[in-house]
N, C-alpha and C positions, 0 to 999 in steps of 0.2 A: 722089467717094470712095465705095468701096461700104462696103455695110451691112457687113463684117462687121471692115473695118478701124474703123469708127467705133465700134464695141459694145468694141472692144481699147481705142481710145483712150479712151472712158467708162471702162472700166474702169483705166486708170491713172491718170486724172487725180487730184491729191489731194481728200481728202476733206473736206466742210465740220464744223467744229468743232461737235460736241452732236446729240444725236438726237431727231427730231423726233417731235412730240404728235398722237394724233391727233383733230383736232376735229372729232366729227360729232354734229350735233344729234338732238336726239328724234323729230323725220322725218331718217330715215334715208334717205331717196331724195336730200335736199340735204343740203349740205354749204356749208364759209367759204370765202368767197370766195379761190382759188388764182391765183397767176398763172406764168407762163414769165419765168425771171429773165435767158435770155438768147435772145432769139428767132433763129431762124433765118434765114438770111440768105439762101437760097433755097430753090429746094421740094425739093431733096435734102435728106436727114437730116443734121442738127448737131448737135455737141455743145453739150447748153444744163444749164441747173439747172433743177426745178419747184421752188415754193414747198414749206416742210418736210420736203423729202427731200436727203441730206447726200450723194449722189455725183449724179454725172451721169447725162443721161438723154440721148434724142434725140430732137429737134425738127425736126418738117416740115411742110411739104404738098401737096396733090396738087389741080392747077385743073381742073375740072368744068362741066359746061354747068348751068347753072342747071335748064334744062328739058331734059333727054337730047333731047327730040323736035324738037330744034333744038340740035344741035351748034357751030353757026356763030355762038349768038348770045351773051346773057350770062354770062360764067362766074364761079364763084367760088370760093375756096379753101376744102379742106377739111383743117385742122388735124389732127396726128396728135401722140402723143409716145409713145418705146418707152422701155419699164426693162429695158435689155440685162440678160439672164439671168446670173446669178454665175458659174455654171458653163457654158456656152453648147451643150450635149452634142444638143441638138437646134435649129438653126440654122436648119430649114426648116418649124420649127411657130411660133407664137405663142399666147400667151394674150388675149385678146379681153375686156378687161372692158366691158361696156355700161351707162350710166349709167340711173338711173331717170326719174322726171316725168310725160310728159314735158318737155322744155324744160332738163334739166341736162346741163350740161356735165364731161364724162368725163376732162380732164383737170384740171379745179378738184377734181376725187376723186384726184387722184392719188395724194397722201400717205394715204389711206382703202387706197385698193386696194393700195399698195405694202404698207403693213401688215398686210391682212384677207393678202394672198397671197404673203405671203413664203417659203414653203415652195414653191409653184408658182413663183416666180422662182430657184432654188435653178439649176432647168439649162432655163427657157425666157422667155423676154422676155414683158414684157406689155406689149400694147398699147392705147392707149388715145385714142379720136377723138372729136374734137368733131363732133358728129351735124348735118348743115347746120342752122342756126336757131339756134345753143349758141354757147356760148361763143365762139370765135375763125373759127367756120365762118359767115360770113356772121350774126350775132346778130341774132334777132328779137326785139327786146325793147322792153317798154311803158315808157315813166317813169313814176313816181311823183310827179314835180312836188314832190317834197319834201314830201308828206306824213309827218306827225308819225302813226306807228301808232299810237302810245299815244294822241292825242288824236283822232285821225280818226272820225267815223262810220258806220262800214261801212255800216249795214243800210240807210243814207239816200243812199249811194252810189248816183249815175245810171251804171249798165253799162254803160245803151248808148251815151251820152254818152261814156264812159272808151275805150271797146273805139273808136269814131269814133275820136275822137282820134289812139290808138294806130296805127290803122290809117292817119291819115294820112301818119304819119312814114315809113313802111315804104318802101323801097324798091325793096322784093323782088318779086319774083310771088307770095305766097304760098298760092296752088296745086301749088307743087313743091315744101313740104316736109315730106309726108307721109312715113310710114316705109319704104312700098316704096320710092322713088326714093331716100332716103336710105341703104337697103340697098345698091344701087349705088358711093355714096361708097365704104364700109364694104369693097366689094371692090375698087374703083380702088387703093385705099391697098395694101389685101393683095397685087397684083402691083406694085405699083412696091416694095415693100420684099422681094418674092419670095419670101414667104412661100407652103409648097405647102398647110399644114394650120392652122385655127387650131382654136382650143380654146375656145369662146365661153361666157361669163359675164353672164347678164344678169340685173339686180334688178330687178323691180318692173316698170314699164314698160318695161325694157329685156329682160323677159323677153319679150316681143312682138317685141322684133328679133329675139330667139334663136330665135321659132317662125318668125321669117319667111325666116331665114336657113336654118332646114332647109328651109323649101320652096321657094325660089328660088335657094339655091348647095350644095345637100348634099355636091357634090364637094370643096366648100373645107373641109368639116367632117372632125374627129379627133372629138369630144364636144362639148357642148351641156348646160349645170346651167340649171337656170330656177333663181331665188329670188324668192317671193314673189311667185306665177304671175299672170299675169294672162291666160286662154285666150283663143285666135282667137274661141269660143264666144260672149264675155261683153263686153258691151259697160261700159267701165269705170265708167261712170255708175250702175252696182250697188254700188258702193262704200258706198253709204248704209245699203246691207244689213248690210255688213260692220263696218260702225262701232258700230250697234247692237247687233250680237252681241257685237263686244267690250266694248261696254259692262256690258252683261249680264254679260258675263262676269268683267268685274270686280266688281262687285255682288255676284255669287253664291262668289266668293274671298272677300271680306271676309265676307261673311255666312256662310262656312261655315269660316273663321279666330278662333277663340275668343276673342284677345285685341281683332282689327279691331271682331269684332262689339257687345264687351262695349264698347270704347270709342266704336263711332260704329253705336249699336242701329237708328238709322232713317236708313242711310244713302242707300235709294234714296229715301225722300220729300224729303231733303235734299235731294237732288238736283234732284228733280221744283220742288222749291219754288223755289231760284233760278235756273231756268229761266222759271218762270211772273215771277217779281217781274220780272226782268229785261227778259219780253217786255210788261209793261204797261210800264217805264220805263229807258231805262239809268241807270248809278251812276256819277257823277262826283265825283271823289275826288283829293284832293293827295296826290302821293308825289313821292319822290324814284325818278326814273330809276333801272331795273335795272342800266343797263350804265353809265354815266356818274354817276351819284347828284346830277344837279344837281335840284330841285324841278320840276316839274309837274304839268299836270293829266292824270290818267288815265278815260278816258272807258271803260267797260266795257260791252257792247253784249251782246245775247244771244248774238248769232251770232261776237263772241270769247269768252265765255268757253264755248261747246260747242267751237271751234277748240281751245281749251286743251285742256279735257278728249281730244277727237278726239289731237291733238299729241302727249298724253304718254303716251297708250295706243302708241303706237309702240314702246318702250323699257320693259323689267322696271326700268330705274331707276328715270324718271320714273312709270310708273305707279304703285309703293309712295308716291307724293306725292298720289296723289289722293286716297283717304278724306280728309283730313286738312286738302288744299285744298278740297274739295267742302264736308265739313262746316262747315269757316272760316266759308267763302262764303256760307253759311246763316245764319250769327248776323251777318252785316257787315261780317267781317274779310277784305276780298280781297288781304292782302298775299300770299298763299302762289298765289295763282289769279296777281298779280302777276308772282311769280317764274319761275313758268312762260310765264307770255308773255315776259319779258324772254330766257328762255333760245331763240326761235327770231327774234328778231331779230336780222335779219342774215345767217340762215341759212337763208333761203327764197329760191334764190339760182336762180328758174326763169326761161326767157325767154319768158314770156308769148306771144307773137305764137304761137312755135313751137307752143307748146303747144295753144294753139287750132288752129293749121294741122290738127294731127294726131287734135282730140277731137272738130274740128266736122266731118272729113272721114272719120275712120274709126267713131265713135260715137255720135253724134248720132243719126242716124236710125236706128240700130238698136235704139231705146225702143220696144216695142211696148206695147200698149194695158195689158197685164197687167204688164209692169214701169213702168209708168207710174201705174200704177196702186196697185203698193204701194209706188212714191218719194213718192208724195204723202201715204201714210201713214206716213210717216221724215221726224222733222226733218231731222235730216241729209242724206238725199236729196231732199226736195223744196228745201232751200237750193243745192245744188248745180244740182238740174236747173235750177230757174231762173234762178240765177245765167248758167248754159251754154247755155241757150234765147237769153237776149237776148244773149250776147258773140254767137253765131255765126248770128243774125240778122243781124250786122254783116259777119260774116268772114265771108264766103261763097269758100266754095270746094268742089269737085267731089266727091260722097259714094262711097267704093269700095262694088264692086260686090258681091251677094252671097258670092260664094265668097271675098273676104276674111276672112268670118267662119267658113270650114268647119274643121275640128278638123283638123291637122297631121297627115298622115301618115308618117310615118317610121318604118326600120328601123336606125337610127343612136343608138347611146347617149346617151340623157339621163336625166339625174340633176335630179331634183325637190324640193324645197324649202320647205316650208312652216313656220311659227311658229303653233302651236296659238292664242295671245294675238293672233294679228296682225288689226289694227283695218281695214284698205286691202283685203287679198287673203288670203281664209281656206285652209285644207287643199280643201275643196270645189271650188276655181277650180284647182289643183293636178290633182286626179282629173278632174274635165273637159279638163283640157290634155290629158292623157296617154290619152283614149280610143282613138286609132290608134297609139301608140306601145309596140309589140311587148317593144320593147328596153329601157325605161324603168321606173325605181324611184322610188319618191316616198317621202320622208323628213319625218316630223314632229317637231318641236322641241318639246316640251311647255310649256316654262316659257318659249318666246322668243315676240319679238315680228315686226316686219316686216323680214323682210331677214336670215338666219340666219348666215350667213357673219361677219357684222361681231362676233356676242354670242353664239357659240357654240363648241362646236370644230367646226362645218360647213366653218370652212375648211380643214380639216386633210383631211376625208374628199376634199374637192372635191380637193385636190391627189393624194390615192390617185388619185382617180379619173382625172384626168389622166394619170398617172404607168403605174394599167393599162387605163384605153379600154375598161373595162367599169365595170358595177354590182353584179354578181352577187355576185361576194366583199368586196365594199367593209365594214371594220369599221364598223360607225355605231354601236355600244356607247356611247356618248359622250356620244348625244344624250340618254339617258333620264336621265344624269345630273338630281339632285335643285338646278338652282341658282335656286330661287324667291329672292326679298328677302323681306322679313319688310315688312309696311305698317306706314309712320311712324305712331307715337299720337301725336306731337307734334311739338316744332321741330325737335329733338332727336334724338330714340330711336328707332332702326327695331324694330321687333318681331319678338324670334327667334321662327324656328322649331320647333317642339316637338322635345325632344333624342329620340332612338328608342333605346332601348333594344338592349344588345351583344344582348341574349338575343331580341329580337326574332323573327330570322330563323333562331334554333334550333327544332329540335326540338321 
């Protein structure tokens, strides 16, 4: 059946009763676990359902050589699902969402992306692929052996031990599931659904497919929005930098917010303080389960409760929760530090394996001496580098070559992305994307965090943008909007904003 009679029949089909929530946690790159409620029955497009979205979609995929360089040998399917466009007025573009991580999988976002772009799906379908390694494409993923989070010991965790393991179970090559070869998938799909133009969205780690896609398929491109850049430039094990800054940065909000400051006066030695208690001892504590409220024990480790904090700088929600947890956490009280670990359980939904495939192969060795040099003076990045030192000690797979890392060239419009707050990928990684890009605008969110499209009106402009294939005139008024939170002084109470006066802005 072609695609254009199945986008009809999606579209009559009836609709399911109630409209669906959307759940995405305080890392915005994952998301709850989604699944396809009616699978496809072969690799042409079918009409299926995704989880929390109330019409039909289409479900497929397209079989591949595991290793391109050998056609003949194992292949494996690559997952796709379209949300046929309401209005279908352009039938030979699509919209391209690309997931973050990486190691997430792009249609467990489904109901995320139907949502953030429902203006863009007004008159063009989006599409959306499980990236080989993810979700339904071949899944490279670690177990947990039923580890209890709340009670586990991270910091006493053997890596290399874990990552062995991991790696025994694999069945994959996984040397072949870095992001170029993965690019590939990503255009198999675009001609079998015959798509001439796509319109490519990517967050986070997925904004690296979007830089990779203008440099190895520009002909398939209409536009290209990064969110929450992550440059060819930058090897993402910088990150450590970036977490710092927002930390600071939060610090320097409460401390220059009259009510934060007056309620919590030493909040960055608080900070510092359980930090230090934490690293001479963890706190072992009975609570009742965040998600389930049956009793156990909560084991609090240094390197979760920085996770925490790291976590909920992600989100203007969650971070108005920090002063308030931080300070807690300083007199003994970690229920509110609790809270917040309870809220990303479950929602760290990466597939491990992949994710190495693509950090120990495209990042890894691009630590030079000087970035190695200040991870080591970052908690934050020296837990990371080590942690990523011994996994891909284990995972050995082939390091891309320099000009992987060279800055994108392009004369194709892109639209850029940033969240002033954002803890993973700052404005800075943003202006480094875009130093060959002629054609390209870069947009700041003042009061957002990672991933702007989802907790702004960024999706609105992004569908201008699609809509006119340029930047130039694109309204972005919108962003400078004032939608700070007020930081909680208690369980309770968020802390307004100071009111401004009508006469303010007079004369």
């Amino acid at each position: 059946m072609k695609l254009r009679n199945l986008r009809q029949l999606a579209h009559k089909a009836p609709r399911l009763a109630g409209a669906a929530l959307l759940a995405m946690m305080a890392l915005k790159s994952h998301a709850m676990a989604t699944d396809i409620l009616e699978r496809p029955a072969s690799n042409g497009p079918q009409s299926c359902y995704l989880k929390d979205i109330s019409d039909r979609a289409l479900c497929g995929l397209v079989t591949v050589p595991e290793n391109p360089a050998k056609p003949d040998g194992k292949q494996i399917d690559i997952h796709y699902a379209v949300l046929p466009a309401i209005k279908p007025s352009f039938p030979g573009e699509a919209f391209l969402a690309i997931a973050g991580g990486p190691g997430q999988s792009a249609i467990d976002n489904a109901a995320g992306f139907n949502s953030m772009f429902r203006k863009v799906r007004q008159t063009r379908d989006i599409l959306l692929i499980d990236q080989r390694g993810t979700g339904r494409s071949n899944l490279l993923a670690c177990s947990d052996n039923g580890l209890d989070p709340l009670a586990i010991d991270d910091e006493n965790a053997d890596m290399i031990a874990e990552t062995r393991a991991c790696l025994a179970t694999q069945e994959a090559d996984i040397s072949q599931y870095g992001s170029v070869t993965a690019l590939s998938d990503f255009e198999a799909v675009r001609k079998a659904l015959g798509y001439q133009k796509l319109h490519v969205y990517g967050v986070s780690y997925g904004s690296r497919m979007g830089q990779l896609y203008l440099r190895h398929y520009p002909e398939a491109l209409a536009t290209v929005t990064l969110d929450g850049v992550v440059p060819m430039q930058q090897s993402v094990l910088a990150i450590g930098e970036a977490i710092d800054r927002a930390v600071a940065l939060m610090l320097k909000d409460c401390a220059g917010n009259t009510a934060c400051q007056a309620r919590f006066p030493q909040l960055a030695d608080e900070l510092a303080a359980v930090h230090n208690r934490l690293a001479q001892s963890p706190v072992d504590i009975g609570v009742n389960h965040p998600l389930t409220g049956e009793p156990q024990q909560f084991l609090l480790t240094r390197s979760k409760f920085a996770g925490v904090v790291r976590l909920a700088l992600y989100s203007p929600t969650t971070r108005a929760l920090l002063p308030l947890a931080i300070h807690e956490a300083s007199k003994g009280n970690y229920q509110s530090i609790l809270g917040l670990y309870g809220m990303t359980l479950g929602s760290l939904d990466l597939a491990a394996g992949m994710h190495n495939s693509v950090v120990c192969g495209e990042d890894m060795h691009r630590i030079d001496a000087d970035l190695q040099q200040r991870l080591q003076q970052s908690y934050y990045g020296k837990l990371m580098l080590d942690g990523l030192q011994k996994a891909c000690s284990v995972w050995q797979v082939p390091t891309m070559d320099a000009s992987f890392a060279d800055a994108v060239d392009t004369k194709l419009p892109v639209l850029l992305l940033s969240g002033e707050l954002d803890p993973a990928t700052p404005p800075s990684w943003a202006e480094m994307a875009m130093a060959n890009m002629p054609n390209a605008r870069h947009l700041v969110a003042p009061y957002s965090g990672h991933g702007i499209a989802r907790e702004s009106c960024a999706s609105g402009i992004i569908a201008e943008f699609v809509s006119e294939g340029a930047v130039d005139a694109l309204d972005t008024d919108c962003l400078q909007k004032d939608i700070r939170r007020g930081f909680y002084l208690n369980a309770s109470t968020v802390e307004p904003l100071p009111a401004v006066s009508p006469l303010a802005n007079k004369e």
